[in-house]
C-alpha positions in Angstrom: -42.2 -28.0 -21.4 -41.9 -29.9 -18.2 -40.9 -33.8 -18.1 -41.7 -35.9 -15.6 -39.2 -38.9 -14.6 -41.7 -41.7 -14.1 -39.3 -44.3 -12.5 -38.4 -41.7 -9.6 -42.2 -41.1 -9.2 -43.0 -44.8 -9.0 -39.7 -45.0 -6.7 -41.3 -42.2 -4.3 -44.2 -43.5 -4.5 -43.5 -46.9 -3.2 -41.3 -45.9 -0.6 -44.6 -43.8 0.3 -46.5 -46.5 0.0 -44.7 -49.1 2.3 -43.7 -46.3 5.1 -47.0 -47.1 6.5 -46.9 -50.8 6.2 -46.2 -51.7 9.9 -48.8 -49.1 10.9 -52.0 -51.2 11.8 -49.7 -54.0 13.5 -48.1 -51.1 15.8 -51.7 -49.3 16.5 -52.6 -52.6 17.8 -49.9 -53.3 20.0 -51.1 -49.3 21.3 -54.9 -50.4 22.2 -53.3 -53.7 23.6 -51.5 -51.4 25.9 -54.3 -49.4 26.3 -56.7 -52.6 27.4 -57.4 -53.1 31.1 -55.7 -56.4 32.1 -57.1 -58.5 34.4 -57.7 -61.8 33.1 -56.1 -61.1 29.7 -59.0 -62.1 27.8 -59.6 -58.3 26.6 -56.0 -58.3 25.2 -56.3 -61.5 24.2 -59.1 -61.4 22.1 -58.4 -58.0 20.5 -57.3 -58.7 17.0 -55.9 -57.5 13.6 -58.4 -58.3 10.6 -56.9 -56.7 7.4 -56.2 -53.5 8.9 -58.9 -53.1 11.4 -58.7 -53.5 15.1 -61.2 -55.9 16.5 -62.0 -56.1 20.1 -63.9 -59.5 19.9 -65.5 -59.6 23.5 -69.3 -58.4 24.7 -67.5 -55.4 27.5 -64.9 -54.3 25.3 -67.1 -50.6 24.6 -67.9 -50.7 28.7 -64.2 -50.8 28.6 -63.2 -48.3 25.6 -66.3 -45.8 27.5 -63.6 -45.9 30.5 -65.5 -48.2 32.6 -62.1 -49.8 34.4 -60.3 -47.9 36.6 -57.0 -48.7 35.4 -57.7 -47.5 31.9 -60.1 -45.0 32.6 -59.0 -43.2 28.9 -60.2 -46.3 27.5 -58.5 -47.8 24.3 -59.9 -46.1 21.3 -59.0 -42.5 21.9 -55.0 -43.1 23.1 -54.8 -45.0 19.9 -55.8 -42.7 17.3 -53.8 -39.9 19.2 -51.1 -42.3 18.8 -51.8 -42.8 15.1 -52.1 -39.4 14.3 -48.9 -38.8 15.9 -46.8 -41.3 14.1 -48.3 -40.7 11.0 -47.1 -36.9 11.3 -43.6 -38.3 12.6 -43.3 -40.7 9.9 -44.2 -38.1 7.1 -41.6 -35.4 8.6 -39.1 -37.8 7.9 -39.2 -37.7 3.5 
């Protein structure tokens, strides 16, 4: 019969836990990056609430559809690619 060591479980599984931690913070900084910049008022008002990024002003989807030339990507799609990359780094380190 098999025995599982709980306390190296619950050790691995925080560790699992809190590798992600900084994750939403760092996305944002990403779409910030991402944002056209002219006045500053789209980087500005783009915000962390719990772990959701909130672009709080009426053109920020004109923006994310690639309506500015200087980010004609948009914000969205950079920074799941960016996610999805990081995660994957992140992971290949354990």
């Amino acid at each position: 019969m098999a025995k599982v060591d709980l306390k190296s479980y619950n050790q691995q599984q925080t560790k699992l836990e809190r590798l992600f931690d900084d994750l939403p913070a760092e996305a944002l900084k990403v779409f910030q990056a991402n944002t056209a910049y002219r006045t500053g008022n789209a980087r500005r008002s783009t915000q962390l609430q719990g772990n959701k990024i909130v672009a709080d002003y009426p053109y920020s989807q004109r923006l994310d559809e690639g309506y500015s030339r200087q980010r004609p990507q948009g914000m969205t799609g950079p920074t799941e690619q960016w996610i999805q990359e990081e995660v994957k780094r992140r992971l290949e380190k354990l």
